[in-house]
C-alpha positions as CSV (number, residue, x, y, z in Angstrom):
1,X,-82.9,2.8,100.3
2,X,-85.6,5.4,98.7
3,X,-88.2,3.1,99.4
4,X,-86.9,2.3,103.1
5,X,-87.3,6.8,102.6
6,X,-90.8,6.8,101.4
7,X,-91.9,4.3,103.9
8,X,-90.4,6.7,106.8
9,X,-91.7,9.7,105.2
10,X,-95.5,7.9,105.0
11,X,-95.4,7.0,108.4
12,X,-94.5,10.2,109.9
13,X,-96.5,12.2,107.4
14,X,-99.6,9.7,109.2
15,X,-98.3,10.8,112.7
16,X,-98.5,14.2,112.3
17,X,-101.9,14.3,110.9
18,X,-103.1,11.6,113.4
19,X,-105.1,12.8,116.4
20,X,-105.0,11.1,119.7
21,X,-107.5,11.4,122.3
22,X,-107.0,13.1,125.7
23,X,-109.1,10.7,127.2
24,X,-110.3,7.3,126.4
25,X,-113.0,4.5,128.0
26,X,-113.1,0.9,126.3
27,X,-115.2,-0.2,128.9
28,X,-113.5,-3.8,128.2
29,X,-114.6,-4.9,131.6
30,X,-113.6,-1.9,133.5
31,X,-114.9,1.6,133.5
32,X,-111.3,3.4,134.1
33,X,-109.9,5.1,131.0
34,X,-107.2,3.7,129.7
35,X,-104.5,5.1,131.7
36,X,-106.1,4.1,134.6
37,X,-106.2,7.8,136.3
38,X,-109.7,8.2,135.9
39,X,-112.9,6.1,136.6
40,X,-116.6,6.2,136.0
41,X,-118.8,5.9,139.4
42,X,-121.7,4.4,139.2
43,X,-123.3,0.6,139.0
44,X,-121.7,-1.8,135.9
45,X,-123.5,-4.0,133.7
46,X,-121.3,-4.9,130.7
47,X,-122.2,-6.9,127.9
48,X,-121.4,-7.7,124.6
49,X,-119.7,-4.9,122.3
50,X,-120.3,-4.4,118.5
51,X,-118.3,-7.1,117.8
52,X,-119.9,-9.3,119.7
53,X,-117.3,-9.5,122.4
54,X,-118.5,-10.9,126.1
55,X,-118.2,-8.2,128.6
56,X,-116.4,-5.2,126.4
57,X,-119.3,-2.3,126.6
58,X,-121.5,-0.7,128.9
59,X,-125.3,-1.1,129.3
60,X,-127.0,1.9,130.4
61,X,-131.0,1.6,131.7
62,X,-132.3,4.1,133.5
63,X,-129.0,4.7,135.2
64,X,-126.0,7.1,134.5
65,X,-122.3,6.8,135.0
66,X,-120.4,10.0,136.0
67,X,-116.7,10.9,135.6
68,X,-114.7,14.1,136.9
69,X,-112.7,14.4,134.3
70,X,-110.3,17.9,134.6
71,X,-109.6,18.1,130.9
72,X,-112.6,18.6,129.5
73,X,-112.3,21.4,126.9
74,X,-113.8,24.9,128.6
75,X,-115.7,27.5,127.1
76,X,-115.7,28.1,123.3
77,X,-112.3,26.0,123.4
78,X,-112.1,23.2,120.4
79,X,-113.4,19.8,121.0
80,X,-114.4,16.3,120.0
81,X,-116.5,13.3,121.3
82,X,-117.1,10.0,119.9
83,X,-118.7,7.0,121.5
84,X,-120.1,3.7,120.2
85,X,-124.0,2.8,120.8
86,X,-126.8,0.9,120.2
87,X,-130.3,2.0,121.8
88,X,-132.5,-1.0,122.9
89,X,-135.4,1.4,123.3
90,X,-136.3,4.0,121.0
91,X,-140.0,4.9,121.6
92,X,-138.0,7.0,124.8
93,X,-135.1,10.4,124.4
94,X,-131.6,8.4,125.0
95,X,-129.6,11.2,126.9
96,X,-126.3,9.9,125.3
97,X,-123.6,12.1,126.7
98,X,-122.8,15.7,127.7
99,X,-121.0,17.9,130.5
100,X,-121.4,21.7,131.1
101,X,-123.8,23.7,133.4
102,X,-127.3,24.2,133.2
103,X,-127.1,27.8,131.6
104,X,-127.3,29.2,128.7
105,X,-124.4,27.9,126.1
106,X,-123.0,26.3,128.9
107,X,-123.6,22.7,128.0
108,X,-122.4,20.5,125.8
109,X,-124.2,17.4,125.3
110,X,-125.5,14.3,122.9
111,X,-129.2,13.3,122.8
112,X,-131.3,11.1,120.6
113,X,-134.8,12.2,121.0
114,X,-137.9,9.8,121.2
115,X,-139.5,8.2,118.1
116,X,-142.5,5.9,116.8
117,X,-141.0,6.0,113.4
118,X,-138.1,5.0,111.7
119,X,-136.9,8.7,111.9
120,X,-135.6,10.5,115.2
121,X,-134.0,13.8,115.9
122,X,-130.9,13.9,117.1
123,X,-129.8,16.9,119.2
124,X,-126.2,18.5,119.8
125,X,-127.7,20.7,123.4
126,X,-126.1,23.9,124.3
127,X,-128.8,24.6,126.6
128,X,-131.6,27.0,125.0
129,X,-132.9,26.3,121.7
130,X,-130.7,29.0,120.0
131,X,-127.6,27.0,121.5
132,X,-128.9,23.9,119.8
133,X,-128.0,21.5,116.6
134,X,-131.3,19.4,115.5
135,X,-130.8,16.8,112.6
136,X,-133.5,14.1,111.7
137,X,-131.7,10.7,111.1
138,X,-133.1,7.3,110.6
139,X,-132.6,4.7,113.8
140,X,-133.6,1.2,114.3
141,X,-132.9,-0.5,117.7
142,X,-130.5,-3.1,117.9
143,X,-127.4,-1.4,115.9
144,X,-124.7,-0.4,116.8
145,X,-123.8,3.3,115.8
146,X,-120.7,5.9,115.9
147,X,-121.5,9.1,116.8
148,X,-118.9,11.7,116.6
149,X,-119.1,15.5,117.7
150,X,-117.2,18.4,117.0
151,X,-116.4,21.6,117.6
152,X,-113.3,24.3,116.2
153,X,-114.5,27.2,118.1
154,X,-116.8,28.1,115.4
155,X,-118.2,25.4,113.1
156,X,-120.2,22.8,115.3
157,X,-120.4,19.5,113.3
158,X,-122.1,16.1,113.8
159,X,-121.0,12.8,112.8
160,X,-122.5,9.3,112.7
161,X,-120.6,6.2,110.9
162,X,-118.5,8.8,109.7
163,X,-120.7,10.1,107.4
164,X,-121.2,14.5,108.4
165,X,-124.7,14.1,109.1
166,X,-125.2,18.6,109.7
167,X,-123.1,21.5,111.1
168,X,-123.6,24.9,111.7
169,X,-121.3,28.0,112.5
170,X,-121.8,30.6,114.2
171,X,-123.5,29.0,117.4
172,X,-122.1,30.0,121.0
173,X,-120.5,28.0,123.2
174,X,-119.2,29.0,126.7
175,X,-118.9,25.5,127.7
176,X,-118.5,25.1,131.9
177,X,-117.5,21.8,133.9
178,X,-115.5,19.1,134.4
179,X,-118.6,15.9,135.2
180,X,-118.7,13.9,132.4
181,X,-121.9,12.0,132.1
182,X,-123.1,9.1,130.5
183,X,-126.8,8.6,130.5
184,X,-128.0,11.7,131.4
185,X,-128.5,15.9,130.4
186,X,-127.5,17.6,133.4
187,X,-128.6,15.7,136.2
188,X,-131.9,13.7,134.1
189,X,-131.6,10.5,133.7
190,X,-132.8,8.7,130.7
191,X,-131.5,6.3,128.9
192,X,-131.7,2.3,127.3
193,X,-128.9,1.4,125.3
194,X,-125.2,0.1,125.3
195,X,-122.2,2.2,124.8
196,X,-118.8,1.1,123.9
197,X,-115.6,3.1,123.1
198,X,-115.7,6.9,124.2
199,X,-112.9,8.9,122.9
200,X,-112.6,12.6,124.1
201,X,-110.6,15.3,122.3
202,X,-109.0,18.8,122.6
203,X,-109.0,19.4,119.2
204,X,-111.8,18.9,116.1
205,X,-111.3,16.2,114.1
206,X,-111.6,16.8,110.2
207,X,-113.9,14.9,108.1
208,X,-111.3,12.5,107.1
209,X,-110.2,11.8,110.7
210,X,-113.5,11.5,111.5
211,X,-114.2,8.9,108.9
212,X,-111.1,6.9,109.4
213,X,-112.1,6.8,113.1
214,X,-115.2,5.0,111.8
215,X,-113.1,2.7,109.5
216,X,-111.3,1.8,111.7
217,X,-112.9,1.0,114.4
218,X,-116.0,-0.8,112.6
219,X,-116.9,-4.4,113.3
220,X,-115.4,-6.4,110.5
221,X,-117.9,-8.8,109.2
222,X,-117.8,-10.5,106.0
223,X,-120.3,-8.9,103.6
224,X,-121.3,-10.6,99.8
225,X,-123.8,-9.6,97.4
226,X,-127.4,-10.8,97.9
227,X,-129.5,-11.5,94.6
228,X,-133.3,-11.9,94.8
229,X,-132.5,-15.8,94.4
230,X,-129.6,-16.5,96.9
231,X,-127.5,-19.5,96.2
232,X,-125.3,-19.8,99.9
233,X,-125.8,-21.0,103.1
234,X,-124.5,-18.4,105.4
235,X,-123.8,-15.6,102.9
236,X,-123.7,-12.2,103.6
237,X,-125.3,-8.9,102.4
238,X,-124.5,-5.4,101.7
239,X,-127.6,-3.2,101.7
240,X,-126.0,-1.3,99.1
241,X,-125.2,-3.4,96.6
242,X,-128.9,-5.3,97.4
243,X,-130.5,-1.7,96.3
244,X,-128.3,-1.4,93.0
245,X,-129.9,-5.6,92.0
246,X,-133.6,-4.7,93.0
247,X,-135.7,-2.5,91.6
248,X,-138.1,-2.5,94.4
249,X,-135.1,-2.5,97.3
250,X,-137.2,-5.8,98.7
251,X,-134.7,-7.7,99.8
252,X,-137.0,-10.0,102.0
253,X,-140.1,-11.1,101.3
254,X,-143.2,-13.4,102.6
255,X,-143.3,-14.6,99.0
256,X,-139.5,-15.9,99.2
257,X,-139.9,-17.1,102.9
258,X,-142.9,-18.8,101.9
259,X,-140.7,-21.7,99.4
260,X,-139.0,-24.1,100.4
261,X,-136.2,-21.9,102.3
262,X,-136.5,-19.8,105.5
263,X,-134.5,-16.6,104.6
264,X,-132.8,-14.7,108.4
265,X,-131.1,-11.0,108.1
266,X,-129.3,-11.1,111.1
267,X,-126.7,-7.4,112.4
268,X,-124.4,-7.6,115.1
269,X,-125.6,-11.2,115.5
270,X,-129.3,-9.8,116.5
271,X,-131.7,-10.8,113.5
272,X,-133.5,-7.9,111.9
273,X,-135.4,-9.6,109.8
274,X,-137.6,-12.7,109.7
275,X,-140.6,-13.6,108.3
276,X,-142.1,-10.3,107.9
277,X,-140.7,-8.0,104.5
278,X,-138.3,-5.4,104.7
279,X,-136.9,-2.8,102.2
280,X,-133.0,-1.7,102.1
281,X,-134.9,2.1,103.0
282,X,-135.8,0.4,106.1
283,X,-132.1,-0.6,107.2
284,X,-129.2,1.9,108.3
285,X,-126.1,2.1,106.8
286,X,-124.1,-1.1,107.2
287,X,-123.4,-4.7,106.4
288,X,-125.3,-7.7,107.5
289,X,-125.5,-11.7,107.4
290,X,-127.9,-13.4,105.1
291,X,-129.1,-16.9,106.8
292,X,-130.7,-19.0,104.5
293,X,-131.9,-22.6,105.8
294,X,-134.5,-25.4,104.1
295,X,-138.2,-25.5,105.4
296,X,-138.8,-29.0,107.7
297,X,-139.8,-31.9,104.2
298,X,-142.8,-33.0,104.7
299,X,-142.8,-36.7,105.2
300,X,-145.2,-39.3,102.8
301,X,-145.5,-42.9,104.0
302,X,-147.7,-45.3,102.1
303,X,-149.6,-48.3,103.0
């Protein structure tokens, strides 16, 4: 009986801290939310999600998705937004998100800006510069990432993999408008990526909601250690744990490729690295597969 108790008492202490979006888009082969009262307008193109998944996310090139959406928290009311993507072009500003009007502190919106690096900034626009929250982040094409916003009516915060990437209080928002937009700042368009999951929020999620949002929604893909001499066929790899067994963080190399096995680093099932090297510095956050296969024998007849 106490344990039947405890087990009550666990699961409604998780209820009541547990946040649930006021508005929700899977895009898992349709772009109505997920009470079907709402739709985005605009042309489709889904693809693969994060999980690999045929047809559950949204692919956004040079085209934008709209959505009246009548909720949307107003003025300097508290807020969050969290959406799934992965940018298939980097070397161009990804417009990610936003609503609002063009005026000063009037917008709210997402944007990664253009990079020839492994670095970009990403921006949190309030429209004007004093309205604004810049952080540098690393980004490589081809993964999938979780960005997640928020706001309490005083402390702006930004999120990505769960992990409070900067915030800043103090900045003004008077936040004005009801067209949501995907792919676009106002009315520019300019995006090339795919977007999955976007959860919006009256309230600000804490750091720990934030980060169990992460958890668990994450792509579950079985990770192993990798060693500078790997023994497996089809193992896989934590960056972390390869930066804590090298002292150089090489974790591929032309010298290893260059034997008798071919050694793949592959993320989201998209390989990331071949035959050129690559250092755990290089690579975001997250877990990857380790494909290890034997170079062609070369054949010796005699006479």
């Amino acid at each position: 009986m106490k344990k039947f108790l405890l087990s009550v008492m666990f699961v409604s202490c998780l209820n009541a801290t547990a946040q649930n979006p006021i508005q929700e888009f899977n895009f898992n082969g349709t772009l109505n939310n997920e009470s079907n009262t709402i739709s985005f307008m605009g042309t489709n193109d889904f693809v693969p999600d994060r999980s690999g998944a045929a047809g559950n996310a949204q692919r956004l090139n040079n085209k934008a998705l709209e959505a009246v959406v009548d909720d949307l928290p107003q003025g300097n009311k508290a807020r969050t937004v969290s959406i799934w993507i992965k940018f298939n072009d980097i070397a161009s500003a990804n417009y990610i998100w936003g609503y609002g009007s063009a005026y000063n502190a009037q917008y709210f919106g997402l944007l990664q800006q253009s990079t020839v690096s492994s670095n970009s900034d990403l921006s949190l626009a309030g429209w004007g510069a004093a309205n604004d929250l810049i952080v540098s982040t690393p980004i490589a094409k081809g993964v999938w990432y979780q960005y997640t916003i928020t706001f309490d009516g005083t402390v702006s915060k930004m999120y990505r993999n769960g992990e409070l990437l900067k915030y800043i209080s103090g900045l003004k928002r008077s936040t004005k408008g009801t067209i949501f937009r995907l792919g676009e700042i106002n009315t520019t368009v300019g995006i090339n990526a795919d977007v999955d999951d976007l959860k919006i929020y009256d309230v600000a999620l804490t750091d720990e909601q934030a980060a169990e949002s992460y958890n668990s929604s994450k792509p579950l893909i079985v990770a192993a250690e990798i060693t500078a001499a790997p023994k497996a066929k089809g193992a896989a790899i934590k960056s972390k744990t390869a930066a804590k067994t090298t002292s150089s963080n090489i974790i591929v190399s032309k010298d290893v490729n260059m034997g008798s096995k071919n050694i793949e680093v592959y993320s989201q099932g998209q390989k990331v690295v071949g035959d050129n090297s690559m250092t755990i510095n290089d690579l975001p956050e997250g877990t990857y597969l380790l494909r290890i296969t034997s170079a062609p024998a070369k054949k010796i007849t005699s006479k």
